[in-house]
Legacy VTK file of the C-alpha trace (Angstrom):
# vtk DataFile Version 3.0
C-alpha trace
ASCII
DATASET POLYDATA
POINTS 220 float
92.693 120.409 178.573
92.971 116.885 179.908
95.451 118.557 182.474
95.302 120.702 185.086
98.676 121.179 186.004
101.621 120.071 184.191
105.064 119.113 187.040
108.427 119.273 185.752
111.171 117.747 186.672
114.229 120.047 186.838
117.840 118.437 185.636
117.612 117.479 182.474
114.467 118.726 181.241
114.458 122.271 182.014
118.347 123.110 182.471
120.944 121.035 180.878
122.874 120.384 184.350
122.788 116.095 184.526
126.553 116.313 182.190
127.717 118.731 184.223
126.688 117.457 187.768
127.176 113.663 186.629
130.889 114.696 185.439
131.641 115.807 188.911
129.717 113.649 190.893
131.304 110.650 189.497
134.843 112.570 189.742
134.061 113.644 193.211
133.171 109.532 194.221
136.317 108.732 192.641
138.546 111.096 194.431
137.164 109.647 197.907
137.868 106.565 196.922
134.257 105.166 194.966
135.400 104.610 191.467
132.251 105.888 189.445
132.412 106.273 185.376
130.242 108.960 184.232
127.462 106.262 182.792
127.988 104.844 186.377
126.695 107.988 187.774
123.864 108.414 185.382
122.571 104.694 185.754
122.624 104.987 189.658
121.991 108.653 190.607
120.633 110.730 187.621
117.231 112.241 189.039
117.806 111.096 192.681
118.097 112.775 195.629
121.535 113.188 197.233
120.482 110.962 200.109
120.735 108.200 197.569
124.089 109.246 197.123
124.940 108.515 200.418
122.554 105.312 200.966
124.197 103.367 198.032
127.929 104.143 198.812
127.896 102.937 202.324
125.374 100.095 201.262
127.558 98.760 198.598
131.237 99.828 200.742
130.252 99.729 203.982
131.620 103.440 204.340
130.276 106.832 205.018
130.419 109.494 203.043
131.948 112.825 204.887
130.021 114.805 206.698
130.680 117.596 204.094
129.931 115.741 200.964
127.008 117.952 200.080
128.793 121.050 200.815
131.341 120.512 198.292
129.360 118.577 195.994
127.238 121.591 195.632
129.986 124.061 195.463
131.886 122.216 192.355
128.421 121.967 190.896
127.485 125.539 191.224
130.547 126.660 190.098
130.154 125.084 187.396
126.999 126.035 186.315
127.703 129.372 186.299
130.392 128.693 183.536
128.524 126.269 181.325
124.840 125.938 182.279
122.550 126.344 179.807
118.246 125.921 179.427
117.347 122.078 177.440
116.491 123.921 174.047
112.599 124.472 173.658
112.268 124.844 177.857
111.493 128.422 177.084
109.419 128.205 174.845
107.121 125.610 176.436
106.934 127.885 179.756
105.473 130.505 177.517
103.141 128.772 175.880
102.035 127.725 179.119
102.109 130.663 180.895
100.173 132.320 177.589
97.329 129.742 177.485
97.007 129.854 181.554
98.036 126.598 182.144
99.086 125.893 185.459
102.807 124.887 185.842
105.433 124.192 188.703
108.734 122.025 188.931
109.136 119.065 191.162
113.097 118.297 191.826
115.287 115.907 193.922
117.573 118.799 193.986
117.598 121.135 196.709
115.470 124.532 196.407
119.507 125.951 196.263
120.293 124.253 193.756
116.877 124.944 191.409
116.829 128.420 191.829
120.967 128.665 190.772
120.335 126.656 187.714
116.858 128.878 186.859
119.099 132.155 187.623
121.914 131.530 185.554
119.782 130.134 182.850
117.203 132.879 182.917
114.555 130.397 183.814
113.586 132.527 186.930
111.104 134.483 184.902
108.937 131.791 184.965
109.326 130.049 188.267
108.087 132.392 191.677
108.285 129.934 194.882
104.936 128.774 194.500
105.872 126.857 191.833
108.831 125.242 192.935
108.703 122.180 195.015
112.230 120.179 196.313
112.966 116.636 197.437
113.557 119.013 200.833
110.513 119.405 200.953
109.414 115.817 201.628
110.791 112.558 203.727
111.708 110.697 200.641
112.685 111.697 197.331
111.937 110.119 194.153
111.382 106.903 193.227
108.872 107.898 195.825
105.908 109.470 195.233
105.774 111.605 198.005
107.432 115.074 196.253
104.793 115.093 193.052
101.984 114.097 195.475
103.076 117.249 197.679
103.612 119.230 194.378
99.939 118.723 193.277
98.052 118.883 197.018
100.051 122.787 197.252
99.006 123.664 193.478
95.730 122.261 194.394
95.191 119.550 191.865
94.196 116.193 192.127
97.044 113.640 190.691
95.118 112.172 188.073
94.747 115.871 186.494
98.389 115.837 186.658
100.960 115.249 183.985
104.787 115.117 185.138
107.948 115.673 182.224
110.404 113.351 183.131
113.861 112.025 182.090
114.999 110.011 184.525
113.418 106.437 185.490
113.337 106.886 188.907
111.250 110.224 188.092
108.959 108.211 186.017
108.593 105.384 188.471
107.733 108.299 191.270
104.923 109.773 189.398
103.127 106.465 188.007
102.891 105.558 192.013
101.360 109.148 191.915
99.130 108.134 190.022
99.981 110.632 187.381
100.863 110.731 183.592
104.008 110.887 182.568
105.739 112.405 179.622
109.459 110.605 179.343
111.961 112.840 177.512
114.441 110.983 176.293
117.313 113.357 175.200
119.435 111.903 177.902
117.866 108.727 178.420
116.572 105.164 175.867
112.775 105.331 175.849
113.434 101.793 176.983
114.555 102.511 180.534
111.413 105.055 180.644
109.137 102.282 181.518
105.637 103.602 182.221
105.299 106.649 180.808
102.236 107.535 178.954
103.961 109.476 175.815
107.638 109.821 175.141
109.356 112.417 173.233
113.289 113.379 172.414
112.500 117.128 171.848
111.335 119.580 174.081
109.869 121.496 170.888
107.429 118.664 171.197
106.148 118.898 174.437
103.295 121.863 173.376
102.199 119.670 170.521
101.690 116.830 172.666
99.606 118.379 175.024
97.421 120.005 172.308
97.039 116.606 170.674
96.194 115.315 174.398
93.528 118.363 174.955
92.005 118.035 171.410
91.262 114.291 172.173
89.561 114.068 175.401
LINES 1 221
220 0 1 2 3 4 5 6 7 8 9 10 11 12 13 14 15 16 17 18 19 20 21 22 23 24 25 26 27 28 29 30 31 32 33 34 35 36 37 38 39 40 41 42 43 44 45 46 47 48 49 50 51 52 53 54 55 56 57 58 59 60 61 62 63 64 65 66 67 68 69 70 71 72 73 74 75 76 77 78 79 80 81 82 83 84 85 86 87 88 89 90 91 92 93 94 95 96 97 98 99 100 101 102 103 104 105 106 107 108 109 110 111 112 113 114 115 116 117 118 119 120 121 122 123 124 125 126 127 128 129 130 131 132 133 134 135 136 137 138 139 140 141 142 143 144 145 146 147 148 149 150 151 152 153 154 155 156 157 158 159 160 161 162 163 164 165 166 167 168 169 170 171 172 173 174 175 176 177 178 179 180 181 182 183 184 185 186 187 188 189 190 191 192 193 194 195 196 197 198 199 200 201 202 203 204 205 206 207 208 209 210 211 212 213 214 215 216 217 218 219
């Protein structure tokens, strides 16, 4: 295979959580005073960290945050989840093929190892994940756009980055694995191929995903 280890991202391409944590997140912001639409949210903070969060509100208002932003954030969010969280259609089926063929696999995330493993529970995608395949923006200094988190992913798999390929849906995802130096798959469910800039392949169904490796492994 041209790959030796394929990173996904988390929100939005393996759980369907960026409508439910964008809803609140841009309710939450507007409670405290941050008017935030839901596109707002998605254009400034879908597949960022929650330091960005922070960074942008008191760069743009001159304000902090509370100290317990996070906290409750994460509460609304995993609440949530456990009511209406459900795996992106095909996620499933892809792990399996993977795991099947003995292709390595592991997530890369800006959310917090917390907030992975809630969304894999309730979603039944904990089969498929043990903690040496999940990696968190924790676990770095800097999340994504970054490349710091997929760079750490692939040095603790043991693979070099240009065996890599990273599934992403967000553009600050994509922009954080081409400085990588990986490939990137966009999915673009959530997200016009347009603001996807730099990926190598881009696809709207996660059915797809196995075919497009296949097609990548029976051509090099």
């Amino acid at each position: 295979m041209r790959y030796d280890l394929v990173i996904f991202d988390n929100d939005g391409v393996l759980v369907d959580s960026e409508p439910i944590s964008n809803r609140l997140l841009a309710a939450y912001l507007t409670e405290l005073g941050h008017p935030t639409s839901y596109d707002d949210s998605i254009r400034d903070y879908m597949g960022s960290a929650m330091h960005r969060v922070h960074d942008l509100v008191e760069e743009r208002t001159g304000r902090r945050l509370p100290a317990d932003f996070d906290d409750v954030f994460h509460a609304r969010v995993f609440a949530a989840f456990e009511r209406e969280l459900k795996p992106v259609v095909g996620a499933m089926d892809v792990l399996e093929k993977l795991a099947a063929d003995g292709v390595p696999y592991c997530v890369a995330s800006s959310g917090s190892h917390e907030r992975i493993r809630v969304g894999h529970r309730t979603t039944g995608l904990d089969r498929w994940f043990d903690d040496e395949r999940i990696f968190s923006s924790q676990d770095v200094g800097r999340g994504k756009p970054a490349p710091d988190l997929f760079l750490y992913a692939a040095e603790r798999m043991g693979v070099a980055p240009a065996r890599c390929v990273v599934v992403e849906d967000s553009p600050l995802g994509v922009r954080a694995a081409v400085a990588a130096g990986m490939d990137v798959y966009g999915f673009t469910a959530m997200t016009p191929a347009g603001k996807l800039t730099g990926a190598a392949r881009l696809f709207d169904d996660m059915r797809e995903l196995t075919a497009l490796l296949e097609a990548d492994q029976g051509g090099n």
